[in-house]
LUMBA-239339 format. One record per residue: z negated, x negated, y of N, C-alpha, C in turn; chain; residue number from 0. Coordinates in nm, 2 decimals. Layout:
% LUMBA-239339
+--------+--------+--------+--------+--------+--------+--------+--------+--------+----+-----+
|    nc3 |    nc1 |    nc2 |   cac3 |   cac1 |   cac2 |    cc3 |    cc1 |    cc2 | ch |   i |
+--------+--------+--------+--------+--------+--------+--------+--------+--------+----+-----+
|      Z |      X |      Y |      Z |      X |      Y |      Z |      X |      Y |  A | NUM |
...
+--------+--------+--------+--------+--------+--------+--------+--------+--------+----+-----+
***
This chain:
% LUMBA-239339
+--------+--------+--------+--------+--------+--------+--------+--------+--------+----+-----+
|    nc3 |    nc1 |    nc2 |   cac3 |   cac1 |   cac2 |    cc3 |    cc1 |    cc2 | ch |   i |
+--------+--------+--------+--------+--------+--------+--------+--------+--------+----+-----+
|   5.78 |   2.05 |   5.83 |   5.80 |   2.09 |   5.69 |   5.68 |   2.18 |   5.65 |  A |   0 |
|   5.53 |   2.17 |   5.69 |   5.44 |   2.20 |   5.64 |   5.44 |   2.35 |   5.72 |  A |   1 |
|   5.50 |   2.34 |   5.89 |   5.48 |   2.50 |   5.90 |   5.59 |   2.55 |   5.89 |  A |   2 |
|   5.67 |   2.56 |   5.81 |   5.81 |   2.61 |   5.71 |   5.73 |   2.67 |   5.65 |  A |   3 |
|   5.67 |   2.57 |   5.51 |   5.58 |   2.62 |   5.43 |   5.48 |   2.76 |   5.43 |  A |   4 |
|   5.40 |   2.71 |   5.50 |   5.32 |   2.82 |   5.54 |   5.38 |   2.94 |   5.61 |  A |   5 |
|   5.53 |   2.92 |   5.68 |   5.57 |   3.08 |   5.73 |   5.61 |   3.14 |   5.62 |  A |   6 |
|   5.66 |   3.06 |   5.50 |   5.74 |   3.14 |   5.39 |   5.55 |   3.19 |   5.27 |  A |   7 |
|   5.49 |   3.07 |   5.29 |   5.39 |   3.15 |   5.20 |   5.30 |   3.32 |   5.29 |  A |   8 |
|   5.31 |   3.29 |   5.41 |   5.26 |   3.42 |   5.50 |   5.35 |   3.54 |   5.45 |  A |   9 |
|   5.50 |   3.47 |   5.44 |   5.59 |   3.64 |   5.41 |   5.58 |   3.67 |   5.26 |  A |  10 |
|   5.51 |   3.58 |   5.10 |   5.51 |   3.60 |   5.02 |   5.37 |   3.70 |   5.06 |  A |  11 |
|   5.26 |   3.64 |   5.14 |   5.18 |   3.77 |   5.14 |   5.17 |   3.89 |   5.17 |  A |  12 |
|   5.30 |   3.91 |   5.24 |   5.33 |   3.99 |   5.27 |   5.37 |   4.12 |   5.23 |  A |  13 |
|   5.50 |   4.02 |   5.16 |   5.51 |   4.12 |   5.08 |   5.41 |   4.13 |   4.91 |  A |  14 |
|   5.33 |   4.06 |   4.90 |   5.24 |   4.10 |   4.83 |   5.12 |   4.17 |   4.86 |  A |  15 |
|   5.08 |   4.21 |   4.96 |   4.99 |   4.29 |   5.01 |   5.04 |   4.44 |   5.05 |  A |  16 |
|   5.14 |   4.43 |   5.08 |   5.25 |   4.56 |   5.09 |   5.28 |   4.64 |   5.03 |  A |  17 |
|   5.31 |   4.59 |   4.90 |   5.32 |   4.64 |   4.72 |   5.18 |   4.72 |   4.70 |  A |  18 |
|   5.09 |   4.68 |   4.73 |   4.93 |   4.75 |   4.72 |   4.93 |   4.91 |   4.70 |  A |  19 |
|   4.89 |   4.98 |   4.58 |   4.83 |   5.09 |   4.58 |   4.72 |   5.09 |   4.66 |  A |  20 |
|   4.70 |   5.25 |   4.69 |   4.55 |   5.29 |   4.73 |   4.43 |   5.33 |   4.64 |  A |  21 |
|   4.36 |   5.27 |   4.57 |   4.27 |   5.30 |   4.44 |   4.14 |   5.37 |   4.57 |  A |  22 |
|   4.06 |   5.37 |   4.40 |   3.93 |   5.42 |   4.47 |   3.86 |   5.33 |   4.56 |  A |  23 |
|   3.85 |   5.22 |   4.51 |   3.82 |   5.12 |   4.62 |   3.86 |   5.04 |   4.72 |  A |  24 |
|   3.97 |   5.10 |   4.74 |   4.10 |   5.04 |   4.88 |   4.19 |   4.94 |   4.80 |  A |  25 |
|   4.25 |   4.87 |   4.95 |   4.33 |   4.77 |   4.90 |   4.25 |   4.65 |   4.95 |  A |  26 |
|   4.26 |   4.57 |   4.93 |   4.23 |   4.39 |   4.95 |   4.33 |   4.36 |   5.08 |  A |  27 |
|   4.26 |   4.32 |   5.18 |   4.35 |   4.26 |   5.34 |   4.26 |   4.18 |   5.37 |  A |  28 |
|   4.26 |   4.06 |   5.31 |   4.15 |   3.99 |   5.36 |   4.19 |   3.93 |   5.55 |  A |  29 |
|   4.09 |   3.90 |   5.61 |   4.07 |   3.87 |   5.72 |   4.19 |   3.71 |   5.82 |  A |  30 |
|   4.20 |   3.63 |   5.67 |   4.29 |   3.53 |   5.73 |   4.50 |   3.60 |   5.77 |  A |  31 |
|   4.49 |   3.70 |   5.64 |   4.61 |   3.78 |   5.65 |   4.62 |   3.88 |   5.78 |  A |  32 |
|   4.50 |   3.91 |   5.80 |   4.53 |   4.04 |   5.93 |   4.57 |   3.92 |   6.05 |  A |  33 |
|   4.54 |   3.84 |   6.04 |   4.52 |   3.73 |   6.14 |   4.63 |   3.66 |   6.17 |  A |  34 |
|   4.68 |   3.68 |   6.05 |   4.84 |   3.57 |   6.07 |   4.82 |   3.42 |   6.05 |  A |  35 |
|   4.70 |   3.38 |   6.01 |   4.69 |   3.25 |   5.97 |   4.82 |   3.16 |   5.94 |  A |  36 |
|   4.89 |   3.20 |   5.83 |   5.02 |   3.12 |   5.77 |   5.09 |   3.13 |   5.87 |  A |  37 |
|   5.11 |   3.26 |   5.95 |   5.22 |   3.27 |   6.03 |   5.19 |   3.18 |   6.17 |  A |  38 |
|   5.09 |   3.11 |   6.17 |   5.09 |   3.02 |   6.27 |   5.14 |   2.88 |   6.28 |  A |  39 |
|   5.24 |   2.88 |   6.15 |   5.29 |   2.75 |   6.08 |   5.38 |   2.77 |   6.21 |  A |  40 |
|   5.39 |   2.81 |   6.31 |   5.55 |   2.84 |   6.39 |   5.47 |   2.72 |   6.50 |  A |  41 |
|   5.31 |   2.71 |   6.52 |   5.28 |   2.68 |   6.65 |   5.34 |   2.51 |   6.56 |  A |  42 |
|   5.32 |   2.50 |   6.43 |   5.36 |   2.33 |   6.39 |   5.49 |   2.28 |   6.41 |  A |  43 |
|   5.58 |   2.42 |   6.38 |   5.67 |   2.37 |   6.39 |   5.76 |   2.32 |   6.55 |  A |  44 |
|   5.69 |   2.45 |   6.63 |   5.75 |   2.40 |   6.75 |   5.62 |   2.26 |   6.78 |  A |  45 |
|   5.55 |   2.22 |   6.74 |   5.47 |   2.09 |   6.76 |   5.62 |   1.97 |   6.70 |  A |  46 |
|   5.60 |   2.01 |   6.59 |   5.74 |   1.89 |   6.51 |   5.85 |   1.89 |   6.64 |  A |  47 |
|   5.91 |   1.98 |   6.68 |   6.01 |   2.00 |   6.78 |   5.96 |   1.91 |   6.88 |  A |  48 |
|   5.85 |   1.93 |   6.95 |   5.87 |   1.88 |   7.08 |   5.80 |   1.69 |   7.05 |  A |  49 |
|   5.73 |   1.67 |   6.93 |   5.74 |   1.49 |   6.89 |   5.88 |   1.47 |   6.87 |  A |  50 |
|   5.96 |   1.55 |   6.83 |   6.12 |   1.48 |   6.82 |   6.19 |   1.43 |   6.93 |  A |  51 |
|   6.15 |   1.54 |   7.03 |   6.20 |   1.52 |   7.17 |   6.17 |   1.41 |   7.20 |  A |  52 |
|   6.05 |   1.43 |   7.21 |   5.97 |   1.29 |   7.30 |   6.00 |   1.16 |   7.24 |  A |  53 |
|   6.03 |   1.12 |   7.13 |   6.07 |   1.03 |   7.07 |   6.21 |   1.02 |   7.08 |  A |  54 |
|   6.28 |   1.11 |   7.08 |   6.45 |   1.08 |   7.13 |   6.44 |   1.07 |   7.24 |  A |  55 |
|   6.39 |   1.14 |   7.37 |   6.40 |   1.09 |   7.52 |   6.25 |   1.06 |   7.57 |  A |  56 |
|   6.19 |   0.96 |   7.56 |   6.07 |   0.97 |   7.58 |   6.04 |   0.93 |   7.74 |  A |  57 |
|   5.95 |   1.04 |   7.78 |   5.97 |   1.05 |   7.92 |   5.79 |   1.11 |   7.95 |  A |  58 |
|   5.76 |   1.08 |   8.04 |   5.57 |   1.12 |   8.01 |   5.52 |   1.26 |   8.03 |  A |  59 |
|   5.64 |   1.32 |   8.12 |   5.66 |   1.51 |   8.08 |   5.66 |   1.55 |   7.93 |  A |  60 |
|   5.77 |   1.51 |   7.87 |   5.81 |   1.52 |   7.69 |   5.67 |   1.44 |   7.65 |  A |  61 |
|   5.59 |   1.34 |   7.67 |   5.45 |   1.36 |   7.60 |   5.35 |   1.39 |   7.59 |  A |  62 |
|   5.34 |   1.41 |   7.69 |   5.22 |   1.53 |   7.76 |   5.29 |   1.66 |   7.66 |  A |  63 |
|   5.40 |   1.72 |   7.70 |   5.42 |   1.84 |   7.58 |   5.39 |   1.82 |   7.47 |  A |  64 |
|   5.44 |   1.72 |   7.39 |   5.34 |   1.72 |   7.30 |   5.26 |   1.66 |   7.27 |  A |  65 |
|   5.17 |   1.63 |   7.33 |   4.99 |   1.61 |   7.34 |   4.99 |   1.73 |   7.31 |  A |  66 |
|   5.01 |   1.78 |   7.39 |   4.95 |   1.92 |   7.44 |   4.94 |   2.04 |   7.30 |  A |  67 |
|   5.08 |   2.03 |   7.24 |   5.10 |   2.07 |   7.12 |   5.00 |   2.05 |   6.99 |  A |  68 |
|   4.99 |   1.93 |   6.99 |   4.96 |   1.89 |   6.90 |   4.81 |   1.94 |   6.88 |  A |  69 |
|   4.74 |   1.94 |   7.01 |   4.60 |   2.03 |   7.03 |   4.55 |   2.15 |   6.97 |  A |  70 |
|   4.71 |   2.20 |   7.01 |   4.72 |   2.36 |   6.97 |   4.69 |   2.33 |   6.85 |  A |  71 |
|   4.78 |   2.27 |   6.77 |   4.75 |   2.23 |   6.62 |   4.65 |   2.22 |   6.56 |  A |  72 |
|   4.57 |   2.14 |   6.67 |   4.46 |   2.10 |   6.55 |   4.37 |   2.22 |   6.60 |  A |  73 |
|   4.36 |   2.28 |   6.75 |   4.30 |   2.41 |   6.75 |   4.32 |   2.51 |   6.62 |  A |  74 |
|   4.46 |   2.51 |   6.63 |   4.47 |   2.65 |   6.50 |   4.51 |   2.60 |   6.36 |  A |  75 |
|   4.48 |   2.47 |   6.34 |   4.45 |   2.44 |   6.19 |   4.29 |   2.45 |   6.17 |  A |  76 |
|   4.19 |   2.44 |   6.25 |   4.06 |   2.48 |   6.24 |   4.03 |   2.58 |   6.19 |  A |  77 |
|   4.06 |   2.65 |   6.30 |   4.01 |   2.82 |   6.34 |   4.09 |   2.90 |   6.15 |  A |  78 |
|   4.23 |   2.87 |   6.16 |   4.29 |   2.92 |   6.00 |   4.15 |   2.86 |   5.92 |  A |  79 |
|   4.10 |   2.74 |   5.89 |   4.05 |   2.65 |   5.79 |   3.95 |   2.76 |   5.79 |  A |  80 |
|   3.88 |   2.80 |   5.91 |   3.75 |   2.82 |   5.91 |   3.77 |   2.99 |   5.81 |  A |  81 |
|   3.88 |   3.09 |   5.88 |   3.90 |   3.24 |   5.90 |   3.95 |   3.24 |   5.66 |  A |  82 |
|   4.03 |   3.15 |   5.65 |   4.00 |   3.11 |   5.50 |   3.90 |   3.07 |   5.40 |  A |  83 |
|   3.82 |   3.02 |   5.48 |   3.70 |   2.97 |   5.42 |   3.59 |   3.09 |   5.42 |  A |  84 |
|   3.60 |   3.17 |   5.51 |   3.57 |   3.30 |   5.51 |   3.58 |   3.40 |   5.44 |  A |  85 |
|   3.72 |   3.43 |   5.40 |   3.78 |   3.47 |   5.36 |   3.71 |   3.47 |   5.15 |  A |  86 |
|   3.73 |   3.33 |   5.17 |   3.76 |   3.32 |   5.01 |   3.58 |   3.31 |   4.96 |  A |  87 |
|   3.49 |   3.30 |   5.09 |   3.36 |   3.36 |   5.05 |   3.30 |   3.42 |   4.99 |  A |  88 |
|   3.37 |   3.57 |   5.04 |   3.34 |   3.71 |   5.00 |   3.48 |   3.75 |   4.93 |  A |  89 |
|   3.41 |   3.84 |   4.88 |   3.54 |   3.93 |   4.78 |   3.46 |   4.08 |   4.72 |  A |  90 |
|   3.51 |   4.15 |   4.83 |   3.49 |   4.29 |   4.76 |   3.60 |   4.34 |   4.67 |  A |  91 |
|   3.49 |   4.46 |   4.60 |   3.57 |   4.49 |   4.49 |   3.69 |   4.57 |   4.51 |  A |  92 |
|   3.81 |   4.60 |   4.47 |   3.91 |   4.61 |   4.47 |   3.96 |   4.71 |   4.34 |  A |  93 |
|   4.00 |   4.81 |   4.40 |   4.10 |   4.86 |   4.27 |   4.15 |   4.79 |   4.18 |  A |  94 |
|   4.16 |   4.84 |   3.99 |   4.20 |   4.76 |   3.95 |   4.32 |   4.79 |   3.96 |  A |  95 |
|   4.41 |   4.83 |   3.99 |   4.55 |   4.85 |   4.02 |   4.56 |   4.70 |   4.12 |  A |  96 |
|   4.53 |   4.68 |   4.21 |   4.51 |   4.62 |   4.32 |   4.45 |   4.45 |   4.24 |  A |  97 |
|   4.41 |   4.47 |   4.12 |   4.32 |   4.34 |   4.16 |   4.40 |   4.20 |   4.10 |  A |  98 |
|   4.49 |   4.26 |   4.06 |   4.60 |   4.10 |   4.04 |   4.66 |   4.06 |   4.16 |  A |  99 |
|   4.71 |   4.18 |   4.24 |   4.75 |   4.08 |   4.35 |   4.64 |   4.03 |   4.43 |  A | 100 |
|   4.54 |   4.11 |   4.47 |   4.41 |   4.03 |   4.52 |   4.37 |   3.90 |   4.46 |  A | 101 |
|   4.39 |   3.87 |   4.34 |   4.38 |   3.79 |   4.24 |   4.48 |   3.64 |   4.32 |  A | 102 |
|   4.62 |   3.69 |   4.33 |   4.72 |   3.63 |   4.36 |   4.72 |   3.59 |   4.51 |  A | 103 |
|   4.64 |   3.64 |   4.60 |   4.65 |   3.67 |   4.76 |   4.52 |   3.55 |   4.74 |  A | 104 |
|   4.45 |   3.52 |   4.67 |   4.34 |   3.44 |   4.68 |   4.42 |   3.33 |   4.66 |  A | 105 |
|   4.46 |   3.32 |   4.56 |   4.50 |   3.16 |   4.51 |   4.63 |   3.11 |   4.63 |  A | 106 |
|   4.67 |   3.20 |   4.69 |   4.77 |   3.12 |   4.79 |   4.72 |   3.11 |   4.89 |  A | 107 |
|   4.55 |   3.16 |   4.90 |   4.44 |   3.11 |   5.04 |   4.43 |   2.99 |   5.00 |  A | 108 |
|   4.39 |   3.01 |   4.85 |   4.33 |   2.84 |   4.81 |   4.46 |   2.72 |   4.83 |  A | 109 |
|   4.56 |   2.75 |   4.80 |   4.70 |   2.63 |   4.84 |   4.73 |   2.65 |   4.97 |  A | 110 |
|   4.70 |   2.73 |   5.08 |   4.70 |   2.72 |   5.22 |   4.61 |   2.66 |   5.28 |  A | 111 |
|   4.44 |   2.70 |   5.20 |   4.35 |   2.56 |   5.26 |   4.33 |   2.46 |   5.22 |  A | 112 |
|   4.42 |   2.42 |   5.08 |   4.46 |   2.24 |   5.09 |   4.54 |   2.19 |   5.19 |  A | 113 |
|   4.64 |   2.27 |   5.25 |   4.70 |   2.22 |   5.33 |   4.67 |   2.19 |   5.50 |  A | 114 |
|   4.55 |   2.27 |   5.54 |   4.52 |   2.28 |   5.66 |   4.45 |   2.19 |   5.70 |  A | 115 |
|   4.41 |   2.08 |   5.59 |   4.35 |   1.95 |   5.69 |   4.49 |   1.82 |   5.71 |  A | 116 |
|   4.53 |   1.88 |   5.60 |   4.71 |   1.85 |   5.61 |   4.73 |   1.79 |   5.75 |  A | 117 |
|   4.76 |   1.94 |   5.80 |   4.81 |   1.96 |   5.89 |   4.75 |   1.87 |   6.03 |  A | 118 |
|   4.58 |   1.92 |   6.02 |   4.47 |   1.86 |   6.10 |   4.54 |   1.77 |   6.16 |  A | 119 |
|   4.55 |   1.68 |   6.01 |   4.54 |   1.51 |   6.06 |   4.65 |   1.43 |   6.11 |  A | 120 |
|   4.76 |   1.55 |   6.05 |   4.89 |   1.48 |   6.13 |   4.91 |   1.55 |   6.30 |  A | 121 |
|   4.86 |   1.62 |   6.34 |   4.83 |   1.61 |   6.43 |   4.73 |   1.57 |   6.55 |  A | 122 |
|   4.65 |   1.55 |   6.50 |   4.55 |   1.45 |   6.52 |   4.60 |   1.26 |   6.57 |  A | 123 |
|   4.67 |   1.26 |   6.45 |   4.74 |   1.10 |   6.43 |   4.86 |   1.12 |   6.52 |  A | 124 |
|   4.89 |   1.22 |   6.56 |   5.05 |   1.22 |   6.65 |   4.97 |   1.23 |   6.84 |  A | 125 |
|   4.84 |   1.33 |   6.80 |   4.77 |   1.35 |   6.96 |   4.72 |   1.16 |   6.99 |  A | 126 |
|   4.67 |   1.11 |   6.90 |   4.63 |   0.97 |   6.95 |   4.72 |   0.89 |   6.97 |  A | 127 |
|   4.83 |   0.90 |   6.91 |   5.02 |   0.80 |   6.94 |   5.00 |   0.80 |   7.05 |  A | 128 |
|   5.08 |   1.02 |   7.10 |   5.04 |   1.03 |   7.23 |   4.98 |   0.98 |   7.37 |  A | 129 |
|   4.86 |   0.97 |   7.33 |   4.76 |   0.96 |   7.41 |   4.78 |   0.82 |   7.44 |  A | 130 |
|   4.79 |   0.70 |   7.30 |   4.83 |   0.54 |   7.36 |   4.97 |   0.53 |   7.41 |  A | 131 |
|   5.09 |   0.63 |   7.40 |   5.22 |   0.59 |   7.45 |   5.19 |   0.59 |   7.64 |  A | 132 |
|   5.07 |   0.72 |   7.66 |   5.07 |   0.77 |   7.80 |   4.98 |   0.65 |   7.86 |  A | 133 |
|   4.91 |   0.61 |   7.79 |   4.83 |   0.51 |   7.84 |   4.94 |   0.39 |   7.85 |  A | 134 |
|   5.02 |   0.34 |   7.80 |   5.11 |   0.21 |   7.80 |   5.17 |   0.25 |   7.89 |  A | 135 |
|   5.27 |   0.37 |   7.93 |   5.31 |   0.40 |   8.05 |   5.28 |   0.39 |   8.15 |  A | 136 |
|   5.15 |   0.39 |   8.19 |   5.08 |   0.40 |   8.30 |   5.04 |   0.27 |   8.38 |  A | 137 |
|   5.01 |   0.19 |   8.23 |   4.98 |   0.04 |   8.25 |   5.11 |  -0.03 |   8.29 |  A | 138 |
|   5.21 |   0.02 |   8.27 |   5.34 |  -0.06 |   8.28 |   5.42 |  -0.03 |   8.43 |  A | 139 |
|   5.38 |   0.15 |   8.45 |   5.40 |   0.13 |   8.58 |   5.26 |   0.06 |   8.68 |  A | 140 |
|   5.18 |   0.07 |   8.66 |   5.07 |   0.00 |   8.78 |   5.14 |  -0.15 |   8.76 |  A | 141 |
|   5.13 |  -0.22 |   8.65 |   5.20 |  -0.37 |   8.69 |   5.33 |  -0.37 |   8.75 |  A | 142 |
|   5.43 |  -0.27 |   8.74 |   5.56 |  -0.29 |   8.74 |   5.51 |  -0.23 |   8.91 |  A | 143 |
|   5.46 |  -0.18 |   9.00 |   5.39 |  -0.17 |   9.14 |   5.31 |  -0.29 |   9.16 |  A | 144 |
|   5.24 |  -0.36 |   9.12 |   5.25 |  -0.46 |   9.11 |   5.27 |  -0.59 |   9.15 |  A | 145 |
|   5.38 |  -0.63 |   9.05 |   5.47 |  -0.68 |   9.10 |   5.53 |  -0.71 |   9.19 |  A | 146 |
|   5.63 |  -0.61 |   9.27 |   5.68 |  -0.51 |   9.38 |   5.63 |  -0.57 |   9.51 |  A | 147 |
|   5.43 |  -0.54 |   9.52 |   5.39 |  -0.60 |   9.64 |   5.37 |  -0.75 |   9.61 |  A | 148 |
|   5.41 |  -0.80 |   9.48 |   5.38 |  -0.95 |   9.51 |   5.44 |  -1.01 |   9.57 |  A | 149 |
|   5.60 |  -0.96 |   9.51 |   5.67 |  -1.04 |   9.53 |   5.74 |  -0.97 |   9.69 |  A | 150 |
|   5.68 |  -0.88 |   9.74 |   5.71 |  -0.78 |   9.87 |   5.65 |  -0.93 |  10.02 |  A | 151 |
|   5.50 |  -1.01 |   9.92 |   5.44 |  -1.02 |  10.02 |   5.50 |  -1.23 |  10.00 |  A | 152 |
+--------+--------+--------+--------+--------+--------+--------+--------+--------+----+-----+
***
């Protein structure tokens, strides 16, 4: 749900940055937009995708994928957190033609970096599930081998 969110807020900047005259002092592209920040809501969603899997067929290939995922996640919920935090640092001046949507392209930095520890922590809390599901597996096959030679011998 949350990288829904953020692909439909990347295409509102979109087309809000696009609408942009060229004044004397340019247009406003701040650094998280050239970057595709929001547009990285896609790596969440295919994250959400492959916890569904693994939870409908759970198999330790399907968790490992999404371990693995979920990594990516908290990799590129950082790196966004950080490239926004950047972002909303500086602020050159801007045409005033230009400076309401610059105006507007800030404030949906600021509702996209409430959301990116959001994101963090649910995947964070899905990588450590993860991580104890692969560990119980492992433990269940070594006893279930085990077993096998006890009752072998």
């Amino acid at each position: 749900m949350i990288g829904i969110f953020s692909v439909f807020m990347w295409y509102l900047l979109l087309i809000l940055y696009m609408g942009q005259i060229k004044g004397v002092f340019g247009t406003y592209e701040p650094i998280s937009y050239k970057a595709g920040c929001a547009l990285w809501g896609v790596i969440f969603i295919g994250s959400g995708v492959s916890i569904i899997r693994a939870t409908r067929h759970p198999s330790q290939l399907l968790l490992v994928c999404a371990m693995i995922m979920n990594i990516l996640c908290i990799i590129a919920a950082i790196i966004a957190a950080v490239l926004t935090i950047m972002e909303l640092s500086s602020f050159n001046s801007v045409s005033y033609r230009n400076y309401g949507q610059a105006k507007l392209g800030r404030e949906i930095s600021r509702v996209l970096l409430g959301f990116y520890p959001l994101e963090l922590g649910i995947a964070f809390t899905y990588t450590i599930f993860s991580c104890i599901g692969l560990c119980r597996k492992n433990e269940d096959a070594r006893a279930s081998v085990t077993e096998e030679a006890e009752s072998s011998l």
